[in-house]
FISE-940789 format. One line per 2 residues: their letters; for each residue z, x, y of C-alpha. Coordinates in nm, 2 decimals, padded with zeros to 4 digits. Layout:
<rs>
a = Z/X/Y ~ ...
</rs>
This chain:
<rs>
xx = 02.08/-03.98/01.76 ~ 02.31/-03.70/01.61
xx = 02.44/-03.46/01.85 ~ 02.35/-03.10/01.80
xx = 02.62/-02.99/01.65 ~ 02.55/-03.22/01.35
xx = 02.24/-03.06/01.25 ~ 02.30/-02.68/01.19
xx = 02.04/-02.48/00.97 ~ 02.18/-02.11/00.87
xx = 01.90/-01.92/00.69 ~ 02.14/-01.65/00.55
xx = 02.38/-01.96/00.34 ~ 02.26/-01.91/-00.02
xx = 02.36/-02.25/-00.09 ~ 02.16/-02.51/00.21
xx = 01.90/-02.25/00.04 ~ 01.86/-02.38/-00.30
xx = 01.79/-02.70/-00.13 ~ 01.68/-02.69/00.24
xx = 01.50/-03.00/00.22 ~ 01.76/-03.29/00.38
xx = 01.80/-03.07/00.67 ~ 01.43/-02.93/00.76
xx = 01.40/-03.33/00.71 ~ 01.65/-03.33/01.00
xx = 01.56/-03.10/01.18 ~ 01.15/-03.25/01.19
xx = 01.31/-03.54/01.27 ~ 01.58/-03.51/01.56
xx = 01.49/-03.14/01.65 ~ 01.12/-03.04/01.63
xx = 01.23/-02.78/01.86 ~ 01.62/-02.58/01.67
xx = 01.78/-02.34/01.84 ~ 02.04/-02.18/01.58
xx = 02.33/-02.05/01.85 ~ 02.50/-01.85/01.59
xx = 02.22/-01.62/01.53 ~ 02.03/-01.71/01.88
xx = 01.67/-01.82/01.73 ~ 01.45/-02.12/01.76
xx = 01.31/-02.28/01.47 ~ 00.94/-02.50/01.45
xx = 00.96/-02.74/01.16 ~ 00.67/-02.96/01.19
xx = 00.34/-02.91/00.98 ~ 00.12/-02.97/01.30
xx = 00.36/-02.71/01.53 ~ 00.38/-02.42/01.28
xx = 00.00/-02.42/01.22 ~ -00.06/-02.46/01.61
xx = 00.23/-02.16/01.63 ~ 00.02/-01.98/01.36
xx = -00.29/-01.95/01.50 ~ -00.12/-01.77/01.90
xx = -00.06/-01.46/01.79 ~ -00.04/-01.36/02.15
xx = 00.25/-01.60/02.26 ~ 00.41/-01.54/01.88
xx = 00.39/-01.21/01.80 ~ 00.45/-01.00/01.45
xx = 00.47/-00.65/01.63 ~ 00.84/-00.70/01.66
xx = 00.94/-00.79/01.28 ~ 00.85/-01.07/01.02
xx = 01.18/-01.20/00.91 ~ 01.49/-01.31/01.16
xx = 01.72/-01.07/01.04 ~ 01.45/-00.73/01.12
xx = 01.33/-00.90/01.47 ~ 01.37/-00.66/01.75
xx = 01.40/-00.68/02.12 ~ 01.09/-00.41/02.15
xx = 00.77/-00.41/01.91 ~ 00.87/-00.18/01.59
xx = 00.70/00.17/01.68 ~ 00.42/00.28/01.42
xx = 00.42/00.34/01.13 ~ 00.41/00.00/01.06
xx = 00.27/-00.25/00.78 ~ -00.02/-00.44/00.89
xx = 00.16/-00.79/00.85 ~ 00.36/-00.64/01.17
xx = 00.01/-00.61/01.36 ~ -00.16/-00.85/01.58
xx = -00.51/-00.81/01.64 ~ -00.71/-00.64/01.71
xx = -00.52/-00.44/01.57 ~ -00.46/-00.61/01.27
xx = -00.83/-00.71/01.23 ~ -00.94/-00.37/01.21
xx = -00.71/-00.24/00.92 ~ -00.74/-00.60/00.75
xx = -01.11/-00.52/00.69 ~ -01.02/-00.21/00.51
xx = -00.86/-00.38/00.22 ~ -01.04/-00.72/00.25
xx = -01.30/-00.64/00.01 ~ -01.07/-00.56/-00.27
xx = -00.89/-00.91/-00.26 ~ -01.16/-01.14/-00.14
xx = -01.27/-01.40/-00.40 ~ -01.52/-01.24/-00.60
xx = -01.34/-00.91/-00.63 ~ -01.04/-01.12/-00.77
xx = -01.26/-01.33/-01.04 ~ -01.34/-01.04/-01.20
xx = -00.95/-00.96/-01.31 ~ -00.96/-01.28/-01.52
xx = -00.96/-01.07/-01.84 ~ -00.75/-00.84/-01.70
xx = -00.48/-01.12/-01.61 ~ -00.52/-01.28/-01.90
xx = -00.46/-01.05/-02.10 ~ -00.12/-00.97/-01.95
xx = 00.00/-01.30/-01.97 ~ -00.10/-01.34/-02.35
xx = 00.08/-01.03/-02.40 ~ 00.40/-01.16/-02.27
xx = 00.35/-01.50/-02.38 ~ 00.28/-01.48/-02.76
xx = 00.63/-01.28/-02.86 ~ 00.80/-01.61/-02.73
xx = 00.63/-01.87/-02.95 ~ 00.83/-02.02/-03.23
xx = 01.18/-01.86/-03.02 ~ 01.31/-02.17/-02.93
xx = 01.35/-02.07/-02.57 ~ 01.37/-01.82/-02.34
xx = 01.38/-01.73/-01.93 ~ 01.09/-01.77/-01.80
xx = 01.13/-01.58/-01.54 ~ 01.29/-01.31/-01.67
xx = 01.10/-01.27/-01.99 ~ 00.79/-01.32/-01.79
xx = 00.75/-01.42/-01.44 ~ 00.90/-01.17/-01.28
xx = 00.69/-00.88/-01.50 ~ 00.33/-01.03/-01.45
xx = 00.27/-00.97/-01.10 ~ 00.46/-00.61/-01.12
xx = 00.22/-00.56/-01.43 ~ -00.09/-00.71/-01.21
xx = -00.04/-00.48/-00.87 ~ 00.08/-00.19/-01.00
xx = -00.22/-00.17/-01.23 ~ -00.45/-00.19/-00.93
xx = -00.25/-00.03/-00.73 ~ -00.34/00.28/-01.02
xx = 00.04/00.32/-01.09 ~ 00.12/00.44/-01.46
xx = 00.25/00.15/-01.67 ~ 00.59/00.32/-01.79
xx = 00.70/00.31/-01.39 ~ 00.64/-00.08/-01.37
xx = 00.98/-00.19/-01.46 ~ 01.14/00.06/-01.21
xx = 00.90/-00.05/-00.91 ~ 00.99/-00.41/-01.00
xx = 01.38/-00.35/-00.95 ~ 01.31/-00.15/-00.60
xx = 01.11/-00.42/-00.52 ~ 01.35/-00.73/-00.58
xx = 01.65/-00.45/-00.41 ~ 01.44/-00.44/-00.13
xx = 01.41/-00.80/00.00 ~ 01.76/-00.90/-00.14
xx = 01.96/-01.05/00.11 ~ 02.35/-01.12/00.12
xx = 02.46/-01.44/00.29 ~ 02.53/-01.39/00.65
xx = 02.36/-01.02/00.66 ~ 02.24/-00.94/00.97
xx = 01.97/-00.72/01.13 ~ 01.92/-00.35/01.02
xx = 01.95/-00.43/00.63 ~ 02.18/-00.34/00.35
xx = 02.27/00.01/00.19 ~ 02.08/-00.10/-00.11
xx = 01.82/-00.23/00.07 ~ 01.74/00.08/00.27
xx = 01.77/00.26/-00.07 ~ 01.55/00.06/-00.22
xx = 01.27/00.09/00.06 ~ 01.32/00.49/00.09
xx = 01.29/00.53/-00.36 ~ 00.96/00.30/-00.29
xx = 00.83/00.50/-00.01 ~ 00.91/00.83/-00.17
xx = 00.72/00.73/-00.52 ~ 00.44/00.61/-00.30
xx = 00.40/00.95/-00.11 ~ 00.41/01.11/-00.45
xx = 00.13/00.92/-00.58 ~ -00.08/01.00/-00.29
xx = -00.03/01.34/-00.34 ~ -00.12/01.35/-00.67
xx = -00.43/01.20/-00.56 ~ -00.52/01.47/-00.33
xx = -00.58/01.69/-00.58 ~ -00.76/01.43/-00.81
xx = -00.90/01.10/-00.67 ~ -00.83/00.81/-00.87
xx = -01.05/00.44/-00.86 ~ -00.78/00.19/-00.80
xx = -00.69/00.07/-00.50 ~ -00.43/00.34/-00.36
xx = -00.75/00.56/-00.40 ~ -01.01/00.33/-00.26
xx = -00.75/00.34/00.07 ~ -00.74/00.71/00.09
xx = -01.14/00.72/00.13 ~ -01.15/00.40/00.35
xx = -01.26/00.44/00.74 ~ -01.12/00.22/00.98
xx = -01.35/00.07/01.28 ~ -01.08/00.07/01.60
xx = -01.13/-00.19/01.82 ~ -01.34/00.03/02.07
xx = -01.56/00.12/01.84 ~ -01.45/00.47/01.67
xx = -01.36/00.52/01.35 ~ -01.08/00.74/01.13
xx = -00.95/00.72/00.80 ~ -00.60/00.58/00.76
xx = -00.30/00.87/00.81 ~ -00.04/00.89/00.62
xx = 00.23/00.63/00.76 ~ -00.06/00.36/00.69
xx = -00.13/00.42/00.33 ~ 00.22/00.42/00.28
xx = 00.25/00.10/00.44 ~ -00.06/-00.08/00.30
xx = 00.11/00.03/-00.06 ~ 00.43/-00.08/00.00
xx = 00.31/-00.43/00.18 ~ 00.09/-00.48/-00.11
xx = 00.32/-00.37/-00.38 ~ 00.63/-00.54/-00.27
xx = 00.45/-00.88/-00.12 ~ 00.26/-00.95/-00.43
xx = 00.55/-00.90/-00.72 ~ 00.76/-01.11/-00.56
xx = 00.63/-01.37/-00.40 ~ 00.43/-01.46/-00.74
xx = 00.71/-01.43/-00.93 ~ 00.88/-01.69/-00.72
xx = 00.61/-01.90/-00.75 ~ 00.60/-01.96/-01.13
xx = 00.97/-01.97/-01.19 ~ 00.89/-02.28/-00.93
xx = 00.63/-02.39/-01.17 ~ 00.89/-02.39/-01.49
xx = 01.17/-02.56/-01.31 ~ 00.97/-02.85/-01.09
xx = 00.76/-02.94/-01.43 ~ 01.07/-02.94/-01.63
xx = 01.18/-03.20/-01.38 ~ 00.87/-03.39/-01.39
xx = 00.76/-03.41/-01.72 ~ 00.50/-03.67/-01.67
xx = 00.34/-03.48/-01.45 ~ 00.35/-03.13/-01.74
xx = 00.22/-03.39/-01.91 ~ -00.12/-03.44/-01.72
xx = -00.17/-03.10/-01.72 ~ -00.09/-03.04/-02.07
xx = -00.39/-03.30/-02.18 ~ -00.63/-03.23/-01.86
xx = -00.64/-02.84/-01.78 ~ -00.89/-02.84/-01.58
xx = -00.64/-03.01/-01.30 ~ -00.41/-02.72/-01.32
xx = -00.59/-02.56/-01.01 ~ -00.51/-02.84/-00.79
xx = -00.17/-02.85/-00.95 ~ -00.12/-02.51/-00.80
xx = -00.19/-02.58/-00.46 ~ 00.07/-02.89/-00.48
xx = 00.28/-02.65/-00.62 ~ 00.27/-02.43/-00.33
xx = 00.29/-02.74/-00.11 ~ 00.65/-02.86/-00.26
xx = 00.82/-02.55/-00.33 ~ 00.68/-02.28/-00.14
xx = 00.77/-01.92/-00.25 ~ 00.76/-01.75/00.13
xx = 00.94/-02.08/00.33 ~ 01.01/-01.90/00.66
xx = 00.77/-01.69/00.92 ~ 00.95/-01.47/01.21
xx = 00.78/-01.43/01.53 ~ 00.91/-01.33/01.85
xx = 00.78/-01.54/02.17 ~ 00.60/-01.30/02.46
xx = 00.62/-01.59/02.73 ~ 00.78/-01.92/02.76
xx = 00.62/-02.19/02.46 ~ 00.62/-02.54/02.57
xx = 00.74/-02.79/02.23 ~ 00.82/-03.14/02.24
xx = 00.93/-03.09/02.57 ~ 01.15/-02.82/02.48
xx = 01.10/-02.48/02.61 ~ 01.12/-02.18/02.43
xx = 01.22/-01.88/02.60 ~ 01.00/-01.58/02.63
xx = 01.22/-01.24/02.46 ~ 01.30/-01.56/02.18
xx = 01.35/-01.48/01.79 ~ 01.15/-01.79/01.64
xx = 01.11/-01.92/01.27 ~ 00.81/-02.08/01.12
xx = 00.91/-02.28/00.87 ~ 00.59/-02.31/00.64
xx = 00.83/-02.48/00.37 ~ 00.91/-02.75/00.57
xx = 00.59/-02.82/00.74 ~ 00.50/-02.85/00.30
xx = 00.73/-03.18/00.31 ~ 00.63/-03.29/00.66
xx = 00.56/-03.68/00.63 ~ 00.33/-03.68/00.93
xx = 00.08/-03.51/00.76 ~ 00.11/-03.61/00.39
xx = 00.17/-03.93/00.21 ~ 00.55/-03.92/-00.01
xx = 00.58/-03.54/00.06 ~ 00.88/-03.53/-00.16
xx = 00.68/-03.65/-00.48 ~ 00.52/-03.38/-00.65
xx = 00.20/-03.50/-00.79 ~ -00.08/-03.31/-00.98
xx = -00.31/-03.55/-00.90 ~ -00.27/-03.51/-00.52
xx = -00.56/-03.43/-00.33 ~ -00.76/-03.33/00.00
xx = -00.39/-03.07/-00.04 ~ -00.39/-02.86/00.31
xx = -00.06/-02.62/00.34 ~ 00.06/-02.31/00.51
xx = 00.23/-02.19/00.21 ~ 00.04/-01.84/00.26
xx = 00.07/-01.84/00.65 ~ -00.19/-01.93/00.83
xx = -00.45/-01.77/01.15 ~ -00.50/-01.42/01.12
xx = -00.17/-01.36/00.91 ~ -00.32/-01.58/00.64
xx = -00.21/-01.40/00.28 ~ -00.42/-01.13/00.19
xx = -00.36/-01.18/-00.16 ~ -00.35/-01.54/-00.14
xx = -00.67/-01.57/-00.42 ~ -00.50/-01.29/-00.65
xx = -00.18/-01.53/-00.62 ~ -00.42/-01.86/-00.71
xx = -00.55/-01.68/-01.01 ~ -00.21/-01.55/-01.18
xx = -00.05/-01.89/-01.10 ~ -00.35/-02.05/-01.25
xx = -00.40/-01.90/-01.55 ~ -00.02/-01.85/-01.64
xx = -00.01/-02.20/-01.66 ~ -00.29/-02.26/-01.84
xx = -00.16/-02.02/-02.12 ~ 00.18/-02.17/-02.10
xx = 00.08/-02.51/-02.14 ~ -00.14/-02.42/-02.48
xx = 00.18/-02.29/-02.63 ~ 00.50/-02.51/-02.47
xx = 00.36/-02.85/-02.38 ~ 00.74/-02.99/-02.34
xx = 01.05/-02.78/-02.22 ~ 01.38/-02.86/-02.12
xx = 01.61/-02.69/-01.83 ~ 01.96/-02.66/-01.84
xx = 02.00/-02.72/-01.42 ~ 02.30/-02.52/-01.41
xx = 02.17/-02.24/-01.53 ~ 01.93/-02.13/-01.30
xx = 01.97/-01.90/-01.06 ~ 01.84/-01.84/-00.73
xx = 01.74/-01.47/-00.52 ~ 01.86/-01.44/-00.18
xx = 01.66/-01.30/00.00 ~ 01.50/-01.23/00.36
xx = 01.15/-01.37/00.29 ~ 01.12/-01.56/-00.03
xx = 01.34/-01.86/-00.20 ~ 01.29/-01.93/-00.56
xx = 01.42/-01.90/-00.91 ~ 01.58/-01.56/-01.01
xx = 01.64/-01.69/-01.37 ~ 01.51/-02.00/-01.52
xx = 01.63/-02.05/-01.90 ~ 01.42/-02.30/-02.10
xx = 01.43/-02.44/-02.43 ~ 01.11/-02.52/-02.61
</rs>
C-alpha cells in the first residue's frame, strides 16, 4: 500500500493534466476518499461515489462555486448562474430555459448545424492538412450559441476569445481568478447588458429574447420574470459553457481517432455508429473532467470522513475510466455498448445543453469522416488549454 505522500493529484499542474489517467487510476484504487493538503480539498474518484455524490445536492452543494479554485467559505451572494443553484431554486429557473434545449427543440437545428460545419469543412478539402481545432472546432459551437443566442455574426470571433480568456487557468492559480480572467468576464458581461438593451427597445426571437419574456414559478408558488443579474447570468452560462466545452470535445475526437485508426475506420464504413461513438467518446476523454462541491455536513466514504465546511472534487473523468463499472475502460471502442457516464454531470446539475452537445459532436463527425477518412497527428504538436473546468486539445494539427 503506498503511503499518502506517494499519490499526490494537483489540479492546477498543466502537465499530470494532459494525462491524469495513471493517477485517478491511483487514486480509485488506494484513495477512493483524496484529500489534496496543499490546496485542502477532498477528491471522489469512483464512478459509483461521484454519481451517488451527484445526486445530494444538499450534503454537496453548488451555491458556494463550481470549480476548486472559485469555492468559497459562504454561498456566492446573487446574482448568480443557475449552475451555482440547488433546488428548488435551481428547478424553477431550469424550467425557464428547458424548453429551448430539450430534444426536440434541438432536432430541429440539424440544418442549421449542418450547415455551419459544411461551411467550415469544405475550404479544407484537397489542403493536405490543417488544425482541427483551430480551423474548426473551436468556431462551431461559438458559431452555434451565438446564433441562438441572436448575437450578430461579425461579434462571434470576439465572444469566442473572451470566452477561452475567461476559463484560462495558469498552473498553480488560486482562488479569485486572473487579471485576464476578470477582464474577460466583465467585456462578456458588458456586451451581454448591451444586447439586452437593445432588445428593450426591439424584441428579438432567439433565445436572449425568449428569456426576457419568460416567467419564473418560485418555489412557493409566485411568479416574476427574470431581473437583470439573471439574464445576464443565463447568457453568460450558456454562451461560455457551450463554446467551450464542445470545442474540447471534438479536438478529443481528432486526436483519440488519429490514435486509433481502426476504430476511424468503423466509423468511416458504418456511420450510423457514430452516435454511440460519441458517447464512448465522452466516456474516455471527457471535456468537463472535474465537479466542485462544497460539503454542508460530515459525508461518510469508504470509511473516510469528509468534513462538513470541505472543498470537494467530483471527478466525472475518472469515474469515465473506472474498471468497476466498465469492461477495459482504457480501450476506446466504437462498438462499446449499454455506455452509461457522467461526462455531463449528473442529478439535477445534469448539462443543459447536453443534446445540443450530442448533435454538433455527431454530425461534425459525420461530415468529417465523408471528406478525411484517414489522418495523421504529429503528437508533439498538439497543444493543450489550461483551464479551471475543461481539459482538452487547444490545437490539434492533422495531415490528411
Amino acid at each position: 500500500m503506498a503511503v499518502l505522500s506517494d499519490v499526490s493529484w494537483d489540479p492546477f499542474d498543466r502537465e499530470l493534466t494532459r494525462d491524469p489517467y495513471p493517477m485517478w487510476r491511483r487514486l480509485r484504487d488506494e484513495f477512493p476518499v483524496y484529500h489534496n493538503e496543499q490546496y485542502d480539498f477532498y477528491a471522489l474518484s469512483r464512478f459509483a461515489d461521484v454519481v451517488s455524490a451527484s445526486m445530494d445536492p444538499g450534503a454537496l452543494t453548488s451555491t458556494h462555486g463550481i470549480t476548486l479554485d472559485a469555492i468559497t467559505p459562504d454561498p456566492w451572494t446573487p446574482p448568480r448562474a443557475m449552475i451555482m443553484m440547488d433546488p428548488p431554486d435551481h428547478t424553477a429557473l431550469r424550467k425557464v430555459v428547458n424548453r429551448t434545449f430539450y430534444r426536440g427543440a434541438v432536432a430541429k437545428l440539424e440544418d442549421l448545424v449542418r450547415g455551419l460545419v459544411r461551411g467550415y469543412l469544405d475550404p479544407l478539402v484537397g489542403a493536405g492538412g490543417f488544425d482541427y481545432v483551430r480551423d474548426f472546432s473551436m468556431k462551431l459551437p461559438v458559431m452555434v450559441i451565438s446564433s441562438l443566442l441572436g448575437f450578430p455574426e461579425r461579434d462571434h470571433d470576439q465572444l469566442r476569445e473572451w470566452s477561452d480568456a475567461a476559463v484560462t487557468h495558469d498552473e498553480g492559480a488560486t482562488a479569485g481568478g486572473m487579471v485576464e480572467e476578470q477582464r474577460a468576464n466583465a467585456d462578456l458581461i458588458a456586451y451581454y447588458a448591451d444586447q439586452v438593451q437593445q432588445r428593450r427597445g426591439e424584441p428579438t426571437d432567439d433565445i436572449v429574447g425568449d428569456l426576457m419574456r419568460s416567467d419564473i414559478t418560485l418555489p412557493d408558488g409566485t411568479m416574476r420574470r427574470l431581473d437583470d443579474g439573471e439574464l445576464l447570468m443565463f447568457i453568460a452560462m450558456i454562451n461560455v459553457a457551450g463554446n467551450e466545452t464542445v470545442a474540447r470535445l471534438l479536438g478529443w475526437a481528432a486526436l483519440t481517432l488519429a490514435r486509433y485508426p481502426g476504430e476511424r475506420a468503423k466509423l468511416t464504413e458504418n456511420p450510423e455508429m457514430i452516435p454511440g461513438a460519441v458517447e464512448e467518446l465522452l466516456r474516455f476523454e471527457a471535456p468537463s473532467p472535474v465537479q466542485g462541491r462544497f460539503s454542508t455536513r460530515d459525508l461518510k466514504y469508504h470509511g473516510t470522513v469528509i468534513p462538513a465546511g470541505s472543498k470537494v472534487a467530483l471527478l466525472t473523468g475518472s469515474a469515465g475510466r473506472d474498471d468497476r463499472q466498465y469492461d477495459r475502460p482504457d480501450d476506446f471502442d466504437v462498438e462499446r455498448t449499454g455506455i452509461r457516464h457522467v461526462s455531463f454531470g449528473h442529478g439535477s446539475h445534469f448539462c443543459l445543453g447536453a443534446a445540443l452537445a450530442r448533435l454538433e459532436a455527431r454530425i461534425a463527425l459525420e461530415e468529417t469522416l465523408a471528406r478525411f477518412p484517414t489522418w495523421d497527428v504529429t503528437e508533439d504538436a498538439v497543444t493543450y488549454v489550461a483551464t479551471n473546468s475543461v481539459r482538452g486539445p487547444a490545437s490539434v494539427p492533422i495531415t490528411t
